[in-house]
N, C-alpha and C positions, 0 to 999 in steps of 0.2 A: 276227102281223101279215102280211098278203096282201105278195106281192112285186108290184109292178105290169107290165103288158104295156103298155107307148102306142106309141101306134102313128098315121097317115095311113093312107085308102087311099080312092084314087077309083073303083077298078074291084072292088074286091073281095077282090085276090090278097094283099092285105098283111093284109088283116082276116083272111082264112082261113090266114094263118102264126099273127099273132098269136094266136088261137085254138088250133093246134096247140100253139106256145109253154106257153100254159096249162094245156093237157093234160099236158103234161111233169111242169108246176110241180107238180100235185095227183097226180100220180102217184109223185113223190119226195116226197108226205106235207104239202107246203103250200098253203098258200092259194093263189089266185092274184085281180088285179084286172085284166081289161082295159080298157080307158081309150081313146077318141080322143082326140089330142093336145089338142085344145079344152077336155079337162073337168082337164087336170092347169096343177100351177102348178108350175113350175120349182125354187123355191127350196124347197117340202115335197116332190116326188121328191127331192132333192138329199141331204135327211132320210137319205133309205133308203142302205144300204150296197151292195146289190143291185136290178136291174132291167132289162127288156127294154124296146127302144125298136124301132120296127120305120115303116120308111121307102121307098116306091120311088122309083126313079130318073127323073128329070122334065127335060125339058127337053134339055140336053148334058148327060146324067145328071149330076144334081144331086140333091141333096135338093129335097120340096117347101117351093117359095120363101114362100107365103102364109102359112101357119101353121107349118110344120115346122120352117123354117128358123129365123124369127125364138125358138121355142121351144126349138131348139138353139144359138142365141145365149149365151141367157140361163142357159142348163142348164150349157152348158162350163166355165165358170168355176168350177164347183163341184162336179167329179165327180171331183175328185184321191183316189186310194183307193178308190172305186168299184168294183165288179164289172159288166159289163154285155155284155147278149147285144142284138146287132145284128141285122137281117132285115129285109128287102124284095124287093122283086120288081119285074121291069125288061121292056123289049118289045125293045129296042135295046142295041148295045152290047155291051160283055165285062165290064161291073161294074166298070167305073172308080170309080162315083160312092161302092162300097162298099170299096172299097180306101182311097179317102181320106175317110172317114169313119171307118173302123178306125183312121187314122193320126192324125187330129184326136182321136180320145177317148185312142187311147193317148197321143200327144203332150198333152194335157189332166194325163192324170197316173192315167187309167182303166184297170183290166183287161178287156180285151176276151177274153169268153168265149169258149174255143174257137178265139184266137187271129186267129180271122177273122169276118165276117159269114156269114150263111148268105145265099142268094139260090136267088131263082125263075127262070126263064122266064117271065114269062105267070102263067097260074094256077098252083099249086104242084100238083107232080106228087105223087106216095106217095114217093119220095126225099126230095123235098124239106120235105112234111110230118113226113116219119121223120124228118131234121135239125132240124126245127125244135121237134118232141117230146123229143128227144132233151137238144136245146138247154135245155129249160125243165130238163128235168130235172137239167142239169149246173148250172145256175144257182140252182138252187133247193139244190142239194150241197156248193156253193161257201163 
């Protein structure tokens, strides 16, 4: 069974973690499914024991409010025992908005991969791609 990658991204920069995410995943021997948040349903991610969800920071760094958010509404409630690798990428700020998102999925009852989000500047640099390859591959090991 594919582990899923979902993900937002308006600019680009969250699509092209997600993607490295991916690479991680088939590089530690599994499948991988990328998804924009639109094509998944909350309550069959919820299914899975493992999964990457990948979000930038909008607004007062927030998660995106249109679709993301209301999709992490619905997802929370049900990810107690969960594994999951976080990633987004931000223009502003110091990554507030992925610090407490780390704290909402572990307060949920989630293990947060890697203990923290991974995060961009901007487009994702080869560090940041490297973390976020990396990341799949830790998730996919988990």
């Amino acid at each position: 069974m594919a582990i899923s990658v979902v993900y937002w991204s308006m600019t680009g920069n969250t699509e092209a973690m997600a993607q490295a995410v991916a690479e991680g995943i088939k590089e530690a021997g599994k499948e991988a499914s990328v998804l924009t948040v639109d094509q998944v349903n909350p309550a069959e991610l919820a299914g899975s024991e493992a999964f990457a969800l990948g979000c930038p920071a909008m607004g007062d760094e927030v998660l995106e409010e249109g679709e993301f958010e209301p999709f992490m509404e619905e997802l929370e409630g049900k990810i107690m025992g969960k594994k999951i690798l976080l990633f987004g990428s931000y223009d502003w700020g110091d990554g507030e908005w992925m610090r407490q998102w780390v704290e909402r999925v572990t307060g949920a009852g989630a293990t947060v991969v890697g203990g923290e989000g991974i995060i961009a500047n901007n487009e994702p640099d080869d560090e940041a791609k490297a973390a976020c390859k990396n990341g799949g591959k830790t998730l996919a090991t988990t």
